[in-house]
N, CA, C and O of each residue as an XYZ file, in Angstrom:
612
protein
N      -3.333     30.199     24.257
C      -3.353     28.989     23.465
C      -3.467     29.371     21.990
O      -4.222     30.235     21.546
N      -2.670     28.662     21.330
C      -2.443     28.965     19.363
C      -3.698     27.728     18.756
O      -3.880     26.559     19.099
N      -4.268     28.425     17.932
C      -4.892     27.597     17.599
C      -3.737     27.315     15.791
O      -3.046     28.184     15.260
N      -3.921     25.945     15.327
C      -3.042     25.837     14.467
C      -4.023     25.190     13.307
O      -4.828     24.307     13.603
N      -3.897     25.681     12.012
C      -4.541     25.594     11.270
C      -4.312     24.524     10.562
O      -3.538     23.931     11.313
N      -4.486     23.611      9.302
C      -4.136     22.633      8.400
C      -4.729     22.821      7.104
O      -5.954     22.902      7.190
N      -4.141     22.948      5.552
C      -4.773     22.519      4.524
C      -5.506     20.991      4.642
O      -5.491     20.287      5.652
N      -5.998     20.740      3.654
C      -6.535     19.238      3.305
C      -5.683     18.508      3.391
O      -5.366     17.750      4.308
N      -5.016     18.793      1.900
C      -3.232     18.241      1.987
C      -2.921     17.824      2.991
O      -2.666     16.630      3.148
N      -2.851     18.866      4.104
C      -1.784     18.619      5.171
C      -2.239     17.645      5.776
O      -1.411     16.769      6.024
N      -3.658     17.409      6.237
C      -4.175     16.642      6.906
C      -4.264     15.017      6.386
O      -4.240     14.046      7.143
N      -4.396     14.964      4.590
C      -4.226     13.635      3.828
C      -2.709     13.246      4.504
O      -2.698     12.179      5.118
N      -1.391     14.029      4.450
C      -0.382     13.515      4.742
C      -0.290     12.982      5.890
O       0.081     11.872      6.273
N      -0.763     14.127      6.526
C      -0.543     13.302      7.974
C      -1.693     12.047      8.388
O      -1.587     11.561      9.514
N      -2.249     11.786      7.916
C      -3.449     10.720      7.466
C      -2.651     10.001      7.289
O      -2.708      9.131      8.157
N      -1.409      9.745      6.211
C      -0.831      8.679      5.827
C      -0.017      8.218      6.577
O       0.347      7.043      6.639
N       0.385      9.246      7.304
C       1.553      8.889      8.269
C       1.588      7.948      9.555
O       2.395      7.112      9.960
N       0.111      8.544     10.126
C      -0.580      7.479     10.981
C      -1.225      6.500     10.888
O      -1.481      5.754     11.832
N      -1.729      6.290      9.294
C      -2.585      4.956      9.086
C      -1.289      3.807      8.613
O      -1.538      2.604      8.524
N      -0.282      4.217      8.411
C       0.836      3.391      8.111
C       1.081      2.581      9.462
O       1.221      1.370      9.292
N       1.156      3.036     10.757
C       1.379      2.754     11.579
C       0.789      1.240     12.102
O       1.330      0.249     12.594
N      -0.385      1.536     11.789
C      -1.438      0.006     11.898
C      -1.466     -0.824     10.829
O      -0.696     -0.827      9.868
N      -2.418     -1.548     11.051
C      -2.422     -2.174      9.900
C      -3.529     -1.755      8.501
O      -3.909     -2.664      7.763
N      -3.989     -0.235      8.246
C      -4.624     -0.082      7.516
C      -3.956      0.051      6.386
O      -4.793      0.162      5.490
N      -2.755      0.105      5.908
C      -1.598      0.523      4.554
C      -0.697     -0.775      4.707
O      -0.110     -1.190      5.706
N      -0.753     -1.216      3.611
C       0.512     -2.334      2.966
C       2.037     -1.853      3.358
O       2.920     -2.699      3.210
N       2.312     -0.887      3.721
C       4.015     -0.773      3.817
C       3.912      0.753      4.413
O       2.912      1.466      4.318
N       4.990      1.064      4.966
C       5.391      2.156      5.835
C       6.176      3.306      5.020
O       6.848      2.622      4.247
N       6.465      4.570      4.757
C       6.986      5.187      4.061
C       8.192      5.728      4.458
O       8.378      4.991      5.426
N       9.497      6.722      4.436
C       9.853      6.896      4.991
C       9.692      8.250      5.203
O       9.978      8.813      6.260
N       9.287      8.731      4.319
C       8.994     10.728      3.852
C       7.512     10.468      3.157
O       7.053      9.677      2.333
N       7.068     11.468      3.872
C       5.534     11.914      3.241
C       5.585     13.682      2.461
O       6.442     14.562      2.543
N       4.706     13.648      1.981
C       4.925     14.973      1.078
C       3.942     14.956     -0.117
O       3.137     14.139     -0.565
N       4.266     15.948     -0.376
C       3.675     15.961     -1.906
C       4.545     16.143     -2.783
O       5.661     16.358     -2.310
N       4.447     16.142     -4.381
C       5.298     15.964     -5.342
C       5.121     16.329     -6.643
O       4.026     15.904     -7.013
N       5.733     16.968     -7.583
C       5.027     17.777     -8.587
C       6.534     17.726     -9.946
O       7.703     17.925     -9.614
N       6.321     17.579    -10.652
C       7.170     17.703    -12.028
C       6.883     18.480    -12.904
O       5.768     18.961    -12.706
N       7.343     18.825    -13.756
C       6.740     19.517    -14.967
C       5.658     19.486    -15.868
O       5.217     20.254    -16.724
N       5.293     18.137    -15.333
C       3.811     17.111    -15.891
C       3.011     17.203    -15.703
O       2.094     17.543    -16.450
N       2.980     16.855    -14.254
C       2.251     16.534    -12.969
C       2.480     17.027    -11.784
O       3.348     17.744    -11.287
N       1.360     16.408    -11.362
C       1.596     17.010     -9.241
C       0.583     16.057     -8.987
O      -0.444     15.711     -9.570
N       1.441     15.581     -7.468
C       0.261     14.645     -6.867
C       0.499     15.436     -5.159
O       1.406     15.953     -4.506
N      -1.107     15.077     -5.011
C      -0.935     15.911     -3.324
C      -0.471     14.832     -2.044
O      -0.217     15.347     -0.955
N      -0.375     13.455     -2.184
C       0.368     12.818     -1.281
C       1.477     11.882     -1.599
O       1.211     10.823     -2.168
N       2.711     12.187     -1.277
C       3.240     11.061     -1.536
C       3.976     10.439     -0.182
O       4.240     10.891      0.932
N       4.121      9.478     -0.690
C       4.950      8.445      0.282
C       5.648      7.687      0.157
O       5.123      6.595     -0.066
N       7.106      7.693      0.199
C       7.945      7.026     -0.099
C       8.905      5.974      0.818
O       9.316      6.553      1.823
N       9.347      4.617      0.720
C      10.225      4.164      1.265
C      10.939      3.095      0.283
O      10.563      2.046     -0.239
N      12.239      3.898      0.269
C      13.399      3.707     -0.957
C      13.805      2.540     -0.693
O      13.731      1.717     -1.605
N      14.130      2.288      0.086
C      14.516      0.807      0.926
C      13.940     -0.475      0.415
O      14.567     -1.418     -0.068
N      12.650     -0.363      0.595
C      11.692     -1.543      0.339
C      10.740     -1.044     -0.943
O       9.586     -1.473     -0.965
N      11.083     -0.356     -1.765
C      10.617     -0.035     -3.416
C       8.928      0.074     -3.055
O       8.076     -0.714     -3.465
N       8.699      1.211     -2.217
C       7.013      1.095     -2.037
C       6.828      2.797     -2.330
O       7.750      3.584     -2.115
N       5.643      3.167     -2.793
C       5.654      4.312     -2.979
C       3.857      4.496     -2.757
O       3.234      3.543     -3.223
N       3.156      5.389     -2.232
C       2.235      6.042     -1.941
C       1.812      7.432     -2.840
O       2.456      8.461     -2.634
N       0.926      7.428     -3.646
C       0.496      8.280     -4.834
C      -1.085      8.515     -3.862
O      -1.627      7.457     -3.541
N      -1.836      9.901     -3.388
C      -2.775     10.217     -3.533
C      -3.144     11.213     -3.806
O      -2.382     12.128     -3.493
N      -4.404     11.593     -4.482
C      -4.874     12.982     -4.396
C      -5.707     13.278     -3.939
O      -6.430     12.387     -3.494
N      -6.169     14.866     -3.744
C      -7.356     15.174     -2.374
C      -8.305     16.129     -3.335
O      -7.882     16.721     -4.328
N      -9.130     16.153     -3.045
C     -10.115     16.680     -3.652
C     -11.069     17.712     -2.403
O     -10.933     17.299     -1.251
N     -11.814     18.738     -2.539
C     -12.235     19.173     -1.187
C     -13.172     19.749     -1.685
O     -13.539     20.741     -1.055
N     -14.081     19.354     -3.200
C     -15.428     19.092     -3.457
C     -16.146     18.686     -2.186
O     -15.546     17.934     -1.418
N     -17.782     19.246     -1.776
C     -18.633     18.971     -1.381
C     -19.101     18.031     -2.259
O     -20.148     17.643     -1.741
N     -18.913     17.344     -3.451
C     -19.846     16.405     -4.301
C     -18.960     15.271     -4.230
O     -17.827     15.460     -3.788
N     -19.222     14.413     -4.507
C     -18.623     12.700     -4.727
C     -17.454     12.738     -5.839
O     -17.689     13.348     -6.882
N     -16.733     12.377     -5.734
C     -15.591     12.566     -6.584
C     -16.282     11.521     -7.381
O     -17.036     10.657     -6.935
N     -15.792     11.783     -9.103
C     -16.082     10.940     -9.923
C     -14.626      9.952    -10.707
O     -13.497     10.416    -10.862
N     -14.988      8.798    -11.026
C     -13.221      8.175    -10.774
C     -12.168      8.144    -11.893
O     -11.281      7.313    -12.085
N     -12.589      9.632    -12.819
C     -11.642      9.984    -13.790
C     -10.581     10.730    -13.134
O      -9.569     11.112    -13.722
N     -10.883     10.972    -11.650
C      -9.415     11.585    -10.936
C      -8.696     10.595    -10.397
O      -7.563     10.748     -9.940
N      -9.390      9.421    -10.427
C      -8.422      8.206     -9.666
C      -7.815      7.714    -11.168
O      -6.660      7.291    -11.126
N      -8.289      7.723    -12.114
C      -7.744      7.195    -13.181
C      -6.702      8.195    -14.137
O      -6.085      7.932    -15.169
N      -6.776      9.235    -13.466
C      -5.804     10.536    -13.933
C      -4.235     10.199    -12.952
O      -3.072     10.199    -13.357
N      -4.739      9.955    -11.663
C      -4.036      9.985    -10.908
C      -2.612      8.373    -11.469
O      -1.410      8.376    -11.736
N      -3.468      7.508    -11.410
C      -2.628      6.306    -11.954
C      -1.625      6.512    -13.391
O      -0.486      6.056    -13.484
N      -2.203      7.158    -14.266
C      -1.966      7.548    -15.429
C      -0.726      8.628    -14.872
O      -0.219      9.270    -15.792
N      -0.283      8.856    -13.771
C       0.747      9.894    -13.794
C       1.714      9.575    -13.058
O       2.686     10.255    -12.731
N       1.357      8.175    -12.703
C       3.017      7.149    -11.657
C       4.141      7.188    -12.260
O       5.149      7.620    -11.701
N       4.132      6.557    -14.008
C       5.741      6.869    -14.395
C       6.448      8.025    -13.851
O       7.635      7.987    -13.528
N       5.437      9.415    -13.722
C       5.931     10.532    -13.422
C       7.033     10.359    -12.290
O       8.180     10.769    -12.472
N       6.667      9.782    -11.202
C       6.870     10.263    -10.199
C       7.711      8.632     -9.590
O       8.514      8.828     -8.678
N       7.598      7.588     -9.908
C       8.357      6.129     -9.265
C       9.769      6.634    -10.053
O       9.822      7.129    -11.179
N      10.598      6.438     -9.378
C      12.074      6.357     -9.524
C      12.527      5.296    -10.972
O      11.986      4.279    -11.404
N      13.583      5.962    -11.380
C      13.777      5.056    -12.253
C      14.479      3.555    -11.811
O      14.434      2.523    -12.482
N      15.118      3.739    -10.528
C      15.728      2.332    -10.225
C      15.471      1.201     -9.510
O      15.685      1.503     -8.336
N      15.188      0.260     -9.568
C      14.692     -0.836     -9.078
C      13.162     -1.299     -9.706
O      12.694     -0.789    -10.724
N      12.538     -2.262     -8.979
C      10.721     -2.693     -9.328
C      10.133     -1.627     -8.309
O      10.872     -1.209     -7.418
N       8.636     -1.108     -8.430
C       8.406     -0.499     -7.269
C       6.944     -0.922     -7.118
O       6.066     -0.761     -7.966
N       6.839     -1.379     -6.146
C       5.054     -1.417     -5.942
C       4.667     -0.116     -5.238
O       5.314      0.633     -4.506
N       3.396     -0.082     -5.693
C       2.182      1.434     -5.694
C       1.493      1.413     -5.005
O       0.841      0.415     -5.311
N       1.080      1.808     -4.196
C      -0.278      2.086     -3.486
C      -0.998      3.084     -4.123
O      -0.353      3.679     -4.987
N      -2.371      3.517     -3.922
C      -2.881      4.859     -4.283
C      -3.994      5.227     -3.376
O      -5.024      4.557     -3.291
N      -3.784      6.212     -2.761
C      -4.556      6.489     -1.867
C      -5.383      8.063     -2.575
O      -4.704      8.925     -3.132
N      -7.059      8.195     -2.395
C      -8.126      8.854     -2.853
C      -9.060      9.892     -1.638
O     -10.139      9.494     -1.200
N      -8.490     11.146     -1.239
C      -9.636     11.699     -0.411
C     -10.089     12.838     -1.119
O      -9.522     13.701     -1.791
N     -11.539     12.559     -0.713
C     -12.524     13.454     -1.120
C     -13.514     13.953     -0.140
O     -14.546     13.290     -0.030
N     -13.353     15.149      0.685
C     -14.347     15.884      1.242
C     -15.699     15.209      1.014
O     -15.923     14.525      2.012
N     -16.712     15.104      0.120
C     -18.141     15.070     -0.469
C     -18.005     13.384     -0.444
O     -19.068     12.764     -0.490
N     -16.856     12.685     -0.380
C     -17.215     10.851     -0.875
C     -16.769     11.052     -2.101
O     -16.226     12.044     -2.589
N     -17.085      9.868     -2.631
C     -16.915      9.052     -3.604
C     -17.983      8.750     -4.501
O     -19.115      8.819     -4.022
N     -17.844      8.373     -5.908
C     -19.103      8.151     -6.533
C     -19.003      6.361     -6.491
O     -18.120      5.558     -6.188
N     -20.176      6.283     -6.888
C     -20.562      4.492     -7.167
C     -19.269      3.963     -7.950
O     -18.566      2.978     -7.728
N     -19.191      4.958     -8.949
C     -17.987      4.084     -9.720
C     -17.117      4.244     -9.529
O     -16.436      3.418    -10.137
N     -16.297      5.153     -8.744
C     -14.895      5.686     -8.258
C     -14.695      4.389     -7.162
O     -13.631      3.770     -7.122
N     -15.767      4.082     -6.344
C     -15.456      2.914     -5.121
C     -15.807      1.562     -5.919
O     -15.746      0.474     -5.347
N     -16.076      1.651     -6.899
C     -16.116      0.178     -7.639
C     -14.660     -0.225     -7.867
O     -14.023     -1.182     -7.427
N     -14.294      0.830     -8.724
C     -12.800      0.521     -8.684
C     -11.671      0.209     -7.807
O     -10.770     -0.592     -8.055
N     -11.789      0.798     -6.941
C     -10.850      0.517     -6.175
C     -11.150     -0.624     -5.385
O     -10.250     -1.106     -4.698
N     -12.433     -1.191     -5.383
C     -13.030     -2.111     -4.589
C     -12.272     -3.361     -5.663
O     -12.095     -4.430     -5.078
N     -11.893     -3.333     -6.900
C     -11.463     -3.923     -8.022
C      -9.925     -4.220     -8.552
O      -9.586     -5.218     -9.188
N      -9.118     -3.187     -8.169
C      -7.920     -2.503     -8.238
C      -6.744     -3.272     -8.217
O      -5.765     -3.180     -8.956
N      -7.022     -4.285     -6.987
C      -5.964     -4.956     -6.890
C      -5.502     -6.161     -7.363
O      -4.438     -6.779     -7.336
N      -7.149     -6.395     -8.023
C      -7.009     -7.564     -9.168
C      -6.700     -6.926    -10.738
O      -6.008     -7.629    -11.475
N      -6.956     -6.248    -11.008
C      -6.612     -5.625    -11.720
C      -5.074     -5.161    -12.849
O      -4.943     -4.281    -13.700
N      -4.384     -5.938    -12.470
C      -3.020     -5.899    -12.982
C      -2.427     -4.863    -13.697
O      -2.029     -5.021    -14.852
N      -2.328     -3.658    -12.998
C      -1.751     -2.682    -13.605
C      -0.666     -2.284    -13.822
O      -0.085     -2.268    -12.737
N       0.104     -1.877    -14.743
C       1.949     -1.717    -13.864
C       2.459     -0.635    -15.501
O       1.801     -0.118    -16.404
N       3.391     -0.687    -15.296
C       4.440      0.140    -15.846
C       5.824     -0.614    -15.961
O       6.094     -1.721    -15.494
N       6.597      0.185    -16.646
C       8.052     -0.178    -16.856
C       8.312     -1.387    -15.631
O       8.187     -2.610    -15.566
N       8.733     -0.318    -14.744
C       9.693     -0.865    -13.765
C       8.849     -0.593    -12.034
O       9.419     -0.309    -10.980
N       7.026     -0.857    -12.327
C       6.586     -0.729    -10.987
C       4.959     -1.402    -11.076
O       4.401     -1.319    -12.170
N       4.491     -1.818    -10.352
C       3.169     -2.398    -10.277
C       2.169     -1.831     -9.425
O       2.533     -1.337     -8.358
N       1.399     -1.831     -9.629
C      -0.063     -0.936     -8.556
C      -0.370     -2.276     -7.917
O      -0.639     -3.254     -8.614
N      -0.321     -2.342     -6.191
C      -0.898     -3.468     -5.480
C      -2.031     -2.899     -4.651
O      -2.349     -3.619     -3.704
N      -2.844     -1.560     -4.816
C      -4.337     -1.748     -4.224
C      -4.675      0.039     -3.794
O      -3.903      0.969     -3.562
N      -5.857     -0.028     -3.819
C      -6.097      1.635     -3.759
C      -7.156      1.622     -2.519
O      -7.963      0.742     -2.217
N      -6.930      2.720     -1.975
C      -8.031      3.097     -0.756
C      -8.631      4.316     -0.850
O      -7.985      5.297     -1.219
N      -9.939      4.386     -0.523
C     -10.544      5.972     -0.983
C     -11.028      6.055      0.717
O     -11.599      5.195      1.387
N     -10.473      7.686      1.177
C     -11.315      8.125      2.107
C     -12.192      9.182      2.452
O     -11.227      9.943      2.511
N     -12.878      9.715      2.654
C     -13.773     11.200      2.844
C     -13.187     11.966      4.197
O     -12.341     11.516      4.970
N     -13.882     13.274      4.271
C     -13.685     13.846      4.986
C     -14.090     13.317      6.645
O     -13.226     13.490      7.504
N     -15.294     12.738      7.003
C     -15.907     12.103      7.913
C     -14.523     11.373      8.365
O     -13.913     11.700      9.383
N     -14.120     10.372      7.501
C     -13.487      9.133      7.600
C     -12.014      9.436      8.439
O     -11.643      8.857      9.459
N     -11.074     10.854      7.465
C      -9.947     11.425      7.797
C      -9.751     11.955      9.419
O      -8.815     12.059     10.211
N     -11.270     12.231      9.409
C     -11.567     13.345     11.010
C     -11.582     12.191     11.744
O     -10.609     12.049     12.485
N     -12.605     11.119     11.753
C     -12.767     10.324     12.833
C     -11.022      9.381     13.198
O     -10.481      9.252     14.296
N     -10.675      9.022     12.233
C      -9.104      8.360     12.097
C      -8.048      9.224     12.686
O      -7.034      8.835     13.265
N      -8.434     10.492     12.455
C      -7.191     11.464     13.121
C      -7.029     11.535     14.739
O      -6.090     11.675     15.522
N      -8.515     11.355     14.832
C      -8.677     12.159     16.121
C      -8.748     10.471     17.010
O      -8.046     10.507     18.020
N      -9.187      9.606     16.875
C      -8.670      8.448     17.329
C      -7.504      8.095     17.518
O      -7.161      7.599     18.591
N      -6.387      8.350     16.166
C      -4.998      7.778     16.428
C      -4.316      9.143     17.682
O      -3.465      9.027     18.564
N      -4.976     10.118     17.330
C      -4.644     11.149     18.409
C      -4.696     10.690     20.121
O      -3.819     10.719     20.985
N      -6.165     10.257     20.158
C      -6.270      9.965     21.603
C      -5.367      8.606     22.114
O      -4.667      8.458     23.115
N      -5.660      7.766     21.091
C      -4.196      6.487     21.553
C      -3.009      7.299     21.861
O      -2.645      7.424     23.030
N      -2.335      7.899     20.818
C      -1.182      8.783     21.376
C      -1.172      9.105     22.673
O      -0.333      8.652     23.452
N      -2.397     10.166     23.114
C      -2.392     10.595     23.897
C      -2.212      9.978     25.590
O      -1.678     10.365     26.630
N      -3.235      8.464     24.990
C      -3.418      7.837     26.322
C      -2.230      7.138     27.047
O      -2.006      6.967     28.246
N      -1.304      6.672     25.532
C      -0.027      5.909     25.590
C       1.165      7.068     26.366
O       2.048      6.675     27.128
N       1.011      8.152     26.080
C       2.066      9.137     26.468
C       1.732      9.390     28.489
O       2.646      9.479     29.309
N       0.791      9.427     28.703
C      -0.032      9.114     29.933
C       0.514      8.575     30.803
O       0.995      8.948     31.873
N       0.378      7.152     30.025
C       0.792      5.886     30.647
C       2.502      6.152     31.346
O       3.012      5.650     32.347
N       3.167      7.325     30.160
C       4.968      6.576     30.296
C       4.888      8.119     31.483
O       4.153      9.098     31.356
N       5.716      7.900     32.367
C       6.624      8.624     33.378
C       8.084      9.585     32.772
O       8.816     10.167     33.573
């Protein structure tokens, strides 16, 4: 038996991939990844070209509470990365190993009232998760998989 390893990264992406599935994410992506320019780099993205939605997060793998000048770094670097064509609404998704600080989850608790946007795209709501949060979510959407695959012949 192989045991198979994962960065953080890897595990935020695939985080996104399965929480899209339910109803915990506003819109479905069609490619997950990460994404980087000459500017910038963000460690999750998520895209679906189709329906102008795009997924911006970054991961952090501090033992301490993230403080929310990385969520506000992170927003500050969307022109980077939204396409130039069409409107696009934003998501932004936040994991941090250690949590979150008081004011990093204020914000986002805030975010979606918040009216943020750019040229040609708007931010409609941010989610922060920890390490606890990623593990217990993984390994749940895992065992549904599992039980559903069971079920079929």
């Amino acid at each position: 038996m192989s045991v198979q390893t994962y960065t953080w990264e890897e595990l935020c992406q695939e985080w996104l991939l399965r929480a899209t599935g339910g109803a915990d994410l506003p819109f479905l992506p069609d490619q997950v990844g990460g994404a980087w320019t000459r500017k910038a780099q963000v460690d999750v993205v998520g895209i679906n070209s189709m329906e102008k939605t795009l997924f911006l997060g970054e991961c952090k793998w501090s033992p301490k509470a993230v403080e929310q000048d990385v969520l506000t770094d992170l927003v500050q670097k969307t022109a980077e990365f939204v396409p130039t064509e069409g409107r696009w609404r934003v998501y932004y998704l936040g994991f941090a190993r250690g949590g979150w600080s008081r004011e990093a989850l204020a914000l986002a608790n805030t975010f979606q009232s918040a009216s943020i946007q750019g040229e040609n795209w708007r931010a409609v709501g941010m989610s922060l998760q920890d390490l606890a949060q990623v593990d217990q979510d993984l390994k749940e959407w895992s065992q549904v998989a599992d039980d559903q695959a069971d079920l079929s012949f």
